[in-house]
Backbone as CSV, one residue per row, in Angstrom:
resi,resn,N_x,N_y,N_z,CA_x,CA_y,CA_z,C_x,C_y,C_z
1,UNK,25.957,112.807,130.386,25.642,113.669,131.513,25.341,112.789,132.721
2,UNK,26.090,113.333,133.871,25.282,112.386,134.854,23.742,112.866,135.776
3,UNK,23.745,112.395,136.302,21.953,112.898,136.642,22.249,112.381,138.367
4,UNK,21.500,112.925,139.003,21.173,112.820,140.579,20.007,113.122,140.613
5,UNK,19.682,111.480,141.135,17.766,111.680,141.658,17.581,111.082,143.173
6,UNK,16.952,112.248,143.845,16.728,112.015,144.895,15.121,111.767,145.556
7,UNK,14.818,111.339,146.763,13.621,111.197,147.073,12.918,110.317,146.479
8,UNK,13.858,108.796,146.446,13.715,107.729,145.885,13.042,107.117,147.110
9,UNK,12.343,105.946,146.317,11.399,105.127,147.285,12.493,103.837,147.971
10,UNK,12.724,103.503,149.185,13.558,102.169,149.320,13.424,101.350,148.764
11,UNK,12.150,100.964,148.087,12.374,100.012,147.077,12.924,99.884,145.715
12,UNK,13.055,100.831,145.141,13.788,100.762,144.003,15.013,100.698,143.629
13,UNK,15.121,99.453,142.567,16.238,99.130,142.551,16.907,99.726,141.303
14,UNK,17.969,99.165,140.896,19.232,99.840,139.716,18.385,99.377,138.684
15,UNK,18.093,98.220,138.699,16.647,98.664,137.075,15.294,99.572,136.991
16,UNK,15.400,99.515,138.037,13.950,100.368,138.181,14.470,101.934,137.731
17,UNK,15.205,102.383,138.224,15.946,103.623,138.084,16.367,103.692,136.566
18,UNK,17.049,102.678,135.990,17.802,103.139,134.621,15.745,102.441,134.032
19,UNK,15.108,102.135,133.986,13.715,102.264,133.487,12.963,103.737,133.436
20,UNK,13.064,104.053,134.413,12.559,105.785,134.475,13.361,106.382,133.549
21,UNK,14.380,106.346,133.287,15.370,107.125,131.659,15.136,106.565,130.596
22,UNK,15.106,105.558,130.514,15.415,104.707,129.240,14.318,105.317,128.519
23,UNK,13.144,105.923,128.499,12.119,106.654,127.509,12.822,107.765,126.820
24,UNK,13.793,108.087,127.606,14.479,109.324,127.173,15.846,109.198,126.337
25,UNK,16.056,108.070,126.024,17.715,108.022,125.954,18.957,106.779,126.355
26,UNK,19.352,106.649,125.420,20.481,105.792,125.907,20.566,106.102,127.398
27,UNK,21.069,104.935,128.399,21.343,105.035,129.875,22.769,103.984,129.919
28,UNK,23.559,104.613,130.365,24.726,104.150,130.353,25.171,103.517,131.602
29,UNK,24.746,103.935,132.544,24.466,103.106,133.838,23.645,104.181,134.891
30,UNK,23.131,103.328,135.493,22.111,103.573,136.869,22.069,102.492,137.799
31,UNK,22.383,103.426,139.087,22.979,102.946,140.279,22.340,103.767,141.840
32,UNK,21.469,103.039,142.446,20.869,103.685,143.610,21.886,103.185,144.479
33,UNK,22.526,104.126,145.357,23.129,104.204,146.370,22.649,103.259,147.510
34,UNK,23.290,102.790,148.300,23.245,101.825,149.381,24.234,101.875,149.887
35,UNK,23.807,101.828,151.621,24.261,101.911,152.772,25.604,100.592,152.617
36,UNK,26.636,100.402,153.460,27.995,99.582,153.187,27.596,98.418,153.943
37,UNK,26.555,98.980,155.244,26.872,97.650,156.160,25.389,96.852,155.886
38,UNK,24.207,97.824,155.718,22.945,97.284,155.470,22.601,96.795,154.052
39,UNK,23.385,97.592,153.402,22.872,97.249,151.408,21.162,97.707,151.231
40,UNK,20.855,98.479,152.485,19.204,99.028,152.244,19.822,100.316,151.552
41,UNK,19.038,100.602,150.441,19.075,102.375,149.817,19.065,103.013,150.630
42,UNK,19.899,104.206,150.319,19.698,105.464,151.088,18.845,106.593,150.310
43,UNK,17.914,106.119,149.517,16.962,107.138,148.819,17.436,107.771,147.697
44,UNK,18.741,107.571,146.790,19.316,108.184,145.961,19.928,107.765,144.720
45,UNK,20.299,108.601,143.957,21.044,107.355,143.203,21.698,108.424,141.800
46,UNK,22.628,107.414,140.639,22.842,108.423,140.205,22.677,107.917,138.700
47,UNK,22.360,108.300,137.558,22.072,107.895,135.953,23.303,109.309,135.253
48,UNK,23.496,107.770,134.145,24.381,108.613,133.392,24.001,108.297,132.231
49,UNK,23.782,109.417,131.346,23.298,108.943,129.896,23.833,109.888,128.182
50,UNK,24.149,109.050,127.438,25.317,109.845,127.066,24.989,110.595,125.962
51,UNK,23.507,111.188,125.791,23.157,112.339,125.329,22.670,113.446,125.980
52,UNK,23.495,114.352,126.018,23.196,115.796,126.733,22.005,115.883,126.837
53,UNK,21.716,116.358,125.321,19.975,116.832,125.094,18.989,115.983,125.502
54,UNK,19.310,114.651,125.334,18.147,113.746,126.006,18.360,113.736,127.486
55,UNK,19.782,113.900,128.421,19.483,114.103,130.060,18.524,115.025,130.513
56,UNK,19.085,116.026,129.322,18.373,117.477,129.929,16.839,117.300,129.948
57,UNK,15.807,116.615,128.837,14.889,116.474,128.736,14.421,115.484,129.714
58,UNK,15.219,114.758,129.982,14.477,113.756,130.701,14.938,114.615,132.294
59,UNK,15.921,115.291,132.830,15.566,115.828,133.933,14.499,116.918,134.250
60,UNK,14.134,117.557,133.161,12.983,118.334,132.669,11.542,117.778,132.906
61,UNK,11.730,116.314,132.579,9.723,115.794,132.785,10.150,115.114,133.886
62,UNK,11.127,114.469,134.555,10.741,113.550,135.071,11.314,114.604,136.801
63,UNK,11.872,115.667,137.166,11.878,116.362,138.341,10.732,116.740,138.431
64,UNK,10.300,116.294,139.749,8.755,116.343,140.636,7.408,115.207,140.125
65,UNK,8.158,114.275,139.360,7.395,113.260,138.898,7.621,112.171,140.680
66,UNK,6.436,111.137,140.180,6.243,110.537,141.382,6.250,108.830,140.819
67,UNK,7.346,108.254,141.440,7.262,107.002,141.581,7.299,106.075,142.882
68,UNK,6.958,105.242,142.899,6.455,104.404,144.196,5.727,105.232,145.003
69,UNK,5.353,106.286,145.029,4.585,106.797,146.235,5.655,108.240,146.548
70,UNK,6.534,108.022,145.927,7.969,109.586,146.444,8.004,110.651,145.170
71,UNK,8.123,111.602,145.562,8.594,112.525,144.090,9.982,113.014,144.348
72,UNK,9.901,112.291,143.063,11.367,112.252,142.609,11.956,114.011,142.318
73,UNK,13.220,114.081,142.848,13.938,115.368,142.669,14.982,114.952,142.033
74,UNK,14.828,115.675,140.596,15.969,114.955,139.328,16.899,116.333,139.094
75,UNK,18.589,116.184,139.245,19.185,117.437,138.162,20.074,116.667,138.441
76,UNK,21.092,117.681,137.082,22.490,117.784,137.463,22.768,117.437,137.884
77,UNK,23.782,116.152,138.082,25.073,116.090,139.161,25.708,116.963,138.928
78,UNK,26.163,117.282,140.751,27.690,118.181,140.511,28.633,117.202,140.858
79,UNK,30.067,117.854,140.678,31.219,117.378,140.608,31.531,116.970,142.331
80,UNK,32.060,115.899,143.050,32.285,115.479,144.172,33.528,116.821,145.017
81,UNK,33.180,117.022,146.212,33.799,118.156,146.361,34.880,117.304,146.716
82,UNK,36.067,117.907,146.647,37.296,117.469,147.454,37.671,117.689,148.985
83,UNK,38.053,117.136,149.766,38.058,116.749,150.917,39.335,116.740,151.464
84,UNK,39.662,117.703,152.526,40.664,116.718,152.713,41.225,115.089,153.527
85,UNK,42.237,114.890,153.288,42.453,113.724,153.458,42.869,113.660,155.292
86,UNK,42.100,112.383,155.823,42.687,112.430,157.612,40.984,112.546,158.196
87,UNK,41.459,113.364,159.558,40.395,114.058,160.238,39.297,115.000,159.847
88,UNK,38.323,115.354,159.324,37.814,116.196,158.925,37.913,117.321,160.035
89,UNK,38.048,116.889,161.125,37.953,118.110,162.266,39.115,118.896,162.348
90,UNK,39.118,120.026,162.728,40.554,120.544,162.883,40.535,121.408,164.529
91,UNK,41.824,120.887,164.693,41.815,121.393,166.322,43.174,122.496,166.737
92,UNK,43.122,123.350,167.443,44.021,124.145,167.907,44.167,124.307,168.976
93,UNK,45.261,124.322,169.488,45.381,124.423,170.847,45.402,125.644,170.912
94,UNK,45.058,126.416,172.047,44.511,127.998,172.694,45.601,128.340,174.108
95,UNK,46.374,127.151,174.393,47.299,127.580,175.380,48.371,127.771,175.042
C-alpha cells in the first residue's frame, strides 16, 4: 500500500519517515519529497509497505500523531491524476 504523510517537519529525513512505520510493518521504501532546485522538503512524503493490514493500522495510530513539533496527516495515497501533456492553460480566441 502506499501511504501519504503530510504536515511533515523540514527536518525529517527518508529515515526518519520509513522509522515512524517500521513499528508497523515491513517498509518498502520511504521518501520525503524535495524541492528540484533547493533539495529543502516540501513537508511531505510518501511510504510504501507491503502489508495492507499493517498500512492500514499504521495509518490508523499514526494520523494526527505528532513528530518534530508537526502533526502528521497520514492516508491513502491516491493514484496521480493524469494531465495533460503541453500548456496546462487553454486559450480561445473570441474574435
Amino acid at each position: 500500500m502506499n501511504i501519504y504523510v503530510s504536515n511533515l517537519s523540514f527536518n525529517v529525513q527518508d529515515e526518519d519517515l520509513k522509522g515512524f512505520f517500521e513499528d508497523y510493518g515491513e517498509v518498502t521504501s520511504a521518501r520525503v519529497i524535495t524541492d528540484k532546485f533547493t533539495q529543502r522538503s516540501k513537508g511531505f512524503g510518501f511510504v510504501e509497505m507491503s502489508d495492507d493490514a499493517a498500512a492500514a493500522k499504521a495509518i490508523a495510530e499514526l494520523d494526527g500523531s505528532t513528530a518534530d513539533g508537526r502533526t502528521m496527516k497520514v492516508m491513502e495515497a491516491r493514484p496521480k491524476e493524469e494531465r495533460p501533456a503541453g500548456n496546462s492553460r487553454s486559450f480561445s480566441k473570441s474574435w
